[in-house]
N, C-alpha and C positions, 0 to 999 in steps of 0.2 A: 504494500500500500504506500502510495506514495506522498507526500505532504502538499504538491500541487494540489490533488486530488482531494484530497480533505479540504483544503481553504474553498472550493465550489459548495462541497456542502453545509446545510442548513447546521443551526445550533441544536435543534431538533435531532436531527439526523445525526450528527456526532454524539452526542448522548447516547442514541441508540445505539450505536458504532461499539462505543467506550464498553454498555454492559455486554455486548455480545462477545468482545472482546477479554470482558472479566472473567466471562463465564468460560471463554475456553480455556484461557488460562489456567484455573482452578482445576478445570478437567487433563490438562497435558499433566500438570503435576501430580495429581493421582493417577495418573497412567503412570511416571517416571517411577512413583515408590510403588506402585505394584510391579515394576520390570515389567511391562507390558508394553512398552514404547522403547523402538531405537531412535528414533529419532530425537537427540537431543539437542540440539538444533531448533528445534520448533519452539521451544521455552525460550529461546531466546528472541526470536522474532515475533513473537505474543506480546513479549515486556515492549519490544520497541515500537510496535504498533501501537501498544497504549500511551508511552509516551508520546509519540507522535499528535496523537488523539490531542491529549491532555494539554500539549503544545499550543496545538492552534485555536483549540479552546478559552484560553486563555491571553492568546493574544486577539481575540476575536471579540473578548469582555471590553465593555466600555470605563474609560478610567472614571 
């Protein structure tokens, strides 16, 4: 995902983003402690999606 892409969407829609976001997270890391995931790799690019998210949200808030 990319941070262009995010500054088009809605404040709405980034919120949305953000929980759908949280929730896989949650779910990669309980796949890592059950050893059920090689992919460790993907917990990394979850966190940075979120900050991403967070990011533009943030500068998208009015001072």
């Amino acid at each position: 995902m990319k941070a262009s892409e995010l500054r088009t969407q809605s404040r709405q829609a980034l919120t949305q983003e953000l929980a759908k976001l949280q929730s896989a997270l949650q779910a990669v890391r309980f796949e890592q402690l059950a050893s059920k995931s090689k992919n460790v790799r993907k917990l990394r690019t979850v966190r940075r999606d979120i900050a991403r998210v967070l990011t533009v949200l943030r500068l998208a808030k009015p001072a």
